[in-house]
C-alpha positions as YAML, in Angstrom:
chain: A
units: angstrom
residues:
- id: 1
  name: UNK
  ca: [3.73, 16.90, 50.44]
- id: 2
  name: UNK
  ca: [0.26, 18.02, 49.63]
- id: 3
  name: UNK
  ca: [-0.19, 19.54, 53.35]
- id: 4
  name: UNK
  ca: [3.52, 21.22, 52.76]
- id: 5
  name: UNK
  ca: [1.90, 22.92, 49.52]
- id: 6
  name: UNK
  ca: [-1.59, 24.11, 50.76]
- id: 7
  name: UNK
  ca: [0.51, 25.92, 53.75]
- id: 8
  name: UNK
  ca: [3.11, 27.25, 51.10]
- id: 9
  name: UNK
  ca: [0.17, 28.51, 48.77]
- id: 10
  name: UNK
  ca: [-1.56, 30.06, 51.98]
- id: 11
  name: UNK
  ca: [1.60, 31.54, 52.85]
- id: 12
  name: UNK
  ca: [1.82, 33.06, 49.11]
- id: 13
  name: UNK
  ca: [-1.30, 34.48, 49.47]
- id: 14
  name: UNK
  ca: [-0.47, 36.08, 52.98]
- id: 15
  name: UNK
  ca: [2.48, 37.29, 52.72]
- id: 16
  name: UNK
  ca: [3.72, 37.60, 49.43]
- id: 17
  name: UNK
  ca: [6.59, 34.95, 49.51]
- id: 18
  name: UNK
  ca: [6.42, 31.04, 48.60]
- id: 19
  name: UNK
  ca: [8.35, 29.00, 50.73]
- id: 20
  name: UNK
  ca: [11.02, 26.51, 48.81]
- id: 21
  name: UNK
  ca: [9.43, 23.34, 49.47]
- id: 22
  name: UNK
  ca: [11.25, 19.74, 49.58]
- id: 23
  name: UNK
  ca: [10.25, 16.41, 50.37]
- id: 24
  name: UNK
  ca: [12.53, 13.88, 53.13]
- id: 25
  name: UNK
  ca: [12.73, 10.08, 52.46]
- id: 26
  name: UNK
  ca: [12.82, 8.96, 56.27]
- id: 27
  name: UNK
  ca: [13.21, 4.81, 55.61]
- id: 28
  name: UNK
  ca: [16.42, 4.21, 56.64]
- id: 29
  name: UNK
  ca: [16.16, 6.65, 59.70]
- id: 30
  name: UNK
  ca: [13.79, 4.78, 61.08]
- id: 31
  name: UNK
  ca: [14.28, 2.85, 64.18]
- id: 32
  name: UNK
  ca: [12.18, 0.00, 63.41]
- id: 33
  name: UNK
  ca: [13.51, -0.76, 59.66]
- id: 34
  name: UNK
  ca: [15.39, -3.48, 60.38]
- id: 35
  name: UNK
  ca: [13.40, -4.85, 62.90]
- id: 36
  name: UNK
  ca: [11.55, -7.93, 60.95]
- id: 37
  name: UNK
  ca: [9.92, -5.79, 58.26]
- id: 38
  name: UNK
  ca: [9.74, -6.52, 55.07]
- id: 39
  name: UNK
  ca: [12.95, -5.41, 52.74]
- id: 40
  name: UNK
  ca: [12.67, -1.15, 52.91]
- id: 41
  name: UNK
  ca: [11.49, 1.03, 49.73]
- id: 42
  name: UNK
  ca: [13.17, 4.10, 49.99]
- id: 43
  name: UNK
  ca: [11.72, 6.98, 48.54]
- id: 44
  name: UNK
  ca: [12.93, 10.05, 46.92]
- id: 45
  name: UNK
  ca: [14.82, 12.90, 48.77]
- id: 46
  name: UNK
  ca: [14.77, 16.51, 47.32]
- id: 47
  name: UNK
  ca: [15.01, 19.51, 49.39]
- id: 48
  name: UNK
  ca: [15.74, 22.78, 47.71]
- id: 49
  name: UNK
  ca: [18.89, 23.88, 48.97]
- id: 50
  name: UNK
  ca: [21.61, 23.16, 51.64]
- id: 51
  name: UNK
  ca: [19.44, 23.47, 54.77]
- id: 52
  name: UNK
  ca: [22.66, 25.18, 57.12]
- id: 53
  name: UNK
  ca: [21.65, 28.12, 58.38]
- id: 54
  name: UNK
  ca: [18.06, 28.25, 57.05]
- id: 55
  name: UNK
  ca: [14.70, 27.35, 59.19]
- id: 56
  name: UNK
  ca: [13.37, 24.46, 58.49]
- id: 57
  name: UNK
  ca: [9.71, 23.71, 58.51]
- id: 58
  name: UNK
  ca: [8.66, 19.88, 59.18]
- id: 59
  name: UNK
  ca: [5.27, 18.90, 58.33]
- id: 60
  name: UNK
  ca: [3.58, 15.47, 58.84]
- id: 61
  name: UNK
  ca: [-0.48, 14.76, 59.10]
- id: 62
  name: UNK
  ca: [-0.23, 12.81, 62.31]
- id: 63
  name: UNK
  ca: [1.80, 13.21, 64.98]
- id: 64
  name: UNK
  ca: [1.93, 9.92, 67.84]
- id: 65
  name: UNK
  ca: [5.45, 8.47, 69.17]
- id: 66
  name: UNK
  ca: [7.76, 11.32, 67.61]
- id: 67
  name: UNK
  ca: [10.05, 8.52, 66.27]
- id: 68
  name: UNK
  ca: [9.31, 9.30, 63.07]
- id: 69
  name: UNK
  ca: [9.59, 13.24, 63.81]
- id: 70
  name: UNK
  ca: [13.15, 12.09, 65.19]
- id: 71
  name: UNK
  ca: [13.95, 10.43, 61.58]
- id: 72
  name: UNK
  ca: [13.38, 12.93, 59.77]
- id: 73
  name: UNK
  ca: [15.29, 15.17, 61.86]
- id: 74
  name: UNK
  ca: [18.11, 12.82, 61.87]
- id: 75
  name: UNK
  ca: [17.81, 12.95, 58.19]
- id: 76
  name: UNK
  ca: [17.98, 16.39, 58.44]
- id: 77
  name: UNK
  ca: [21.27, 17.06, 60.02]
- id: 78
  name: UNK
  ca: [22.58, 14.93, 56.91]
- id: 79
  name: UNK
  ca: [22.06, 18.05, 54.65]
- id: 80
  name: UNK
  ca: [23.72, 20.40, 56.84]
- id: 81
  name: UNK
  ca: [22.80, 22.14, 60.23]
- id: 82
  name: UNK
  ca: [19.80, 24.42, 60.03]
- id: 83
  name: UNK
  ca: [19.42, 27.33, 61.92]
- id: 84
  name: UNK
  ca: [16.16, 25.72, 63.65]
- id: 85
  name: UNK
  ca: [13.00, 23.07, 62.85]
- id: 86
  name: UNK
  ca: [9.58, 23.56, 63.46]
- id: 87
  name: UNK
  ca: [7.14, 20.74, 63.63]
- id: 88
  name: UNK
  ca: [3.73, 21.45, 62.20]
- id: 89
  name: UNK
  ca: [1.04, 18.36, 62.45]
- id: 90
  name: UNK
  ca: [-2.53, 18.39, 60.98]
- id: 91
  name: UNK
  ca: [-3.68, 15.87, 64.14]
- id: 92
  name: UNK
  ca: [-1.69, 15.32, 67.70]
- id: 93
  name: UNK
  ca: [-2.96, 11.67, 68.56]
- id: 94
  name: UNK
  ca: [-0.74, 12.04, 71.95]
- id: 95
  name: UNK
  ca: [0.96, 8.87, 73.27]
- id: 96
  name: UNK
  ca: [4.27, 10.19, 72.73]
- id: 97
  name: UNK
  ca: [7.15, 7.79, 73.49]
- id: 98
  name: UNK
  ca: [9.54, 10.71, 72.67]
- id: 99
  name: UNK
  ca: [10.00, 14.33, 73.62]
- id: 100
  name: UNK
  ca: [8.97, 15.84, 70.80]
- id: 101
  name: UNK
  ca: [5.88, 18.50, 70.54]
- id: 102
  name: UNK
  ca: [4.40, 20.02, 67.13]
- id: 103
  name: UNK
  ca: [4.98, 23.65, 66.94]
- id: 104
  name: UNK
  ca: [1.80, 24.77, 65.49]
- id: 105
  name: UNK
  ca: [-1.10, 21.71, 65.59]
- id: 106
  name: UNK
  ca: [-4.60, 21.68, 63.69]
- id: 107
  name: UNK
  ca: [-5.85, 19.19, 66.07]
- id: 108
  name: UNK
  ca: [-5.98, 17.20, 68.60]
- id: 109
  name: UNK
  ca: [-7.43, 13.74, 68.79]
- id: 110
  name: UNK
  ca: [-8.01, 11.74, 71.58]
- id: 111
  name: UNK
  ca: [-7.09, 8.03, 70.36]
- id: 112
  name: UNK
  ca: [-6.44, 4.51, 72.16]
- id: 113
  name: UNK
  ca: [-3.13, 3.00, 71.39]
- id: 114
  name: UNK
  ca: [-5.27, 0.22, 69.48]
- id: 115
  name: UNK
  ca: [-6.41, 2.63, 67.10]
- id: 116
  name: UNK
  ca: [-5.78, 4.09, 63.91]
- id: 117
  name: UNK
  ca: [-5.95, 7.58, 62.39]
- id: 118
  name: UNK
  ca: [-5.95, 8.21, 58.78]
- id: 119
  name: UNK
  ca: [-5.68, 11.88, 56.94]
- id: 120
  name: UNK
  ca: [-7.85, 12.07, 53.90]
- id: 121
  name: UNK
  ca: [-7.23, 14.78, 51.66]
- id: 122
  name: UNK
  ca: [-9.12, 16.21, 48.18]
- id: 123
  name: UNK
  ca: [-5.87, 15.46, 46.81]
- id: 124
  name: UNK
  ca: [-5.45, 11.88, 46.92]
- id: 125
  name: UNK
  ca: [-8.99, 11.63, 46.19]
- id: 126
  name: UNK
  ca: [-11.27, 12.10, 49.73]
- id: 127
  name: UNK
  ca: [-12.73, 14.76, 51.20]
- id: 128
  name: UNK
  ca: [-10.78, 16.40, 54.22]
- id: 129
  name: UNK
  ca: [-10.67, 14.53, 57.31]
- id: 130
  name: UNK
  ca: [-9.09, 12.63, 59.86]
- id: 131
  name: UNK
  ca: [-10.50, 9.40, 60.35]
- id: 132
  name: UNK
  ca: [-9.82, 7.04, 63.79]
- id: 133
  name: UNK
  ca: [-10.25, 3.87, 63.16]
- id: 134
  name: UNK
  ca: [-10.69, 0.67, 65.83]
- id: 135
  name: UNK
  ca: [-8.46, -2.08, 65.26]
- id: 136
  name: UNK
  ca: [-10.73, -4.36, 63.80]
- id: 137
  name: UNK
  ca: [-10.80, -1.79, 60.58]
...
């Protein structure tokens, strides 16, 4: 959500307008919940408004398979059928397993499959930056 309300504030500033922002619990879209993990927490859910006929903006920090881009736009088309979805990603890590691009990407990182990438932000209490680390971290 903090990524979501930096663009909204920049888009404030810009243009005059703030965006409704919302946040998507994903969980039990997930492909891979029921797979041997441990027992699901599902998170909150609150978008705005009924999303028919409105754009809808995605935004995650790292974009790799797309399965959990496909989630949440599975979990989208539960609140009604949006006139269209952008993706927007901080950091493309490629290795896509899907067919799924980001609309408008801040980066892109050249990663193994091994490794991990982390988004650190001033708002959960880092500076800004994507980390990749090896899989012994």
């Amino acid at each position: 959500m903090h990524l979501a309300t930096r663009l909204g504030a920049l888009l404030r500033d810009r243009l005059g307008a703030s965006p409704e922002l919302g946040t998507l619990d994903i969980t039990l879209y997930r492909d891979d919940v029921w797979m041997g993990l441990p027992q699901p927490v599902v998170g909150a859910t609150n978008l705005p408004a009924d999303v028919t006929g409105r754009r809808v903006v995605l935004v995650d920090d790292v974009l790799y398979t797309g399965r959990t881009v496909r989630a949440a736009l599975d979990a989208i088309m539960d609140f009604g059928r949006p006139e269209c979805v952008r993706l927007v990603v901080l950091c493309d890590r490629g290795h896509r397993e899907l067919p799924i691009r980001g609309d408008y990407v801040g980066a892109t990182c050249q990663t193994a499959r091994d490794e991990t990438v982390r988004v650190q932000l001033v708002e959960t209490g880092g500076d800004d930056r994507v980390v990749v680390y090896g899989r012994a971290q």
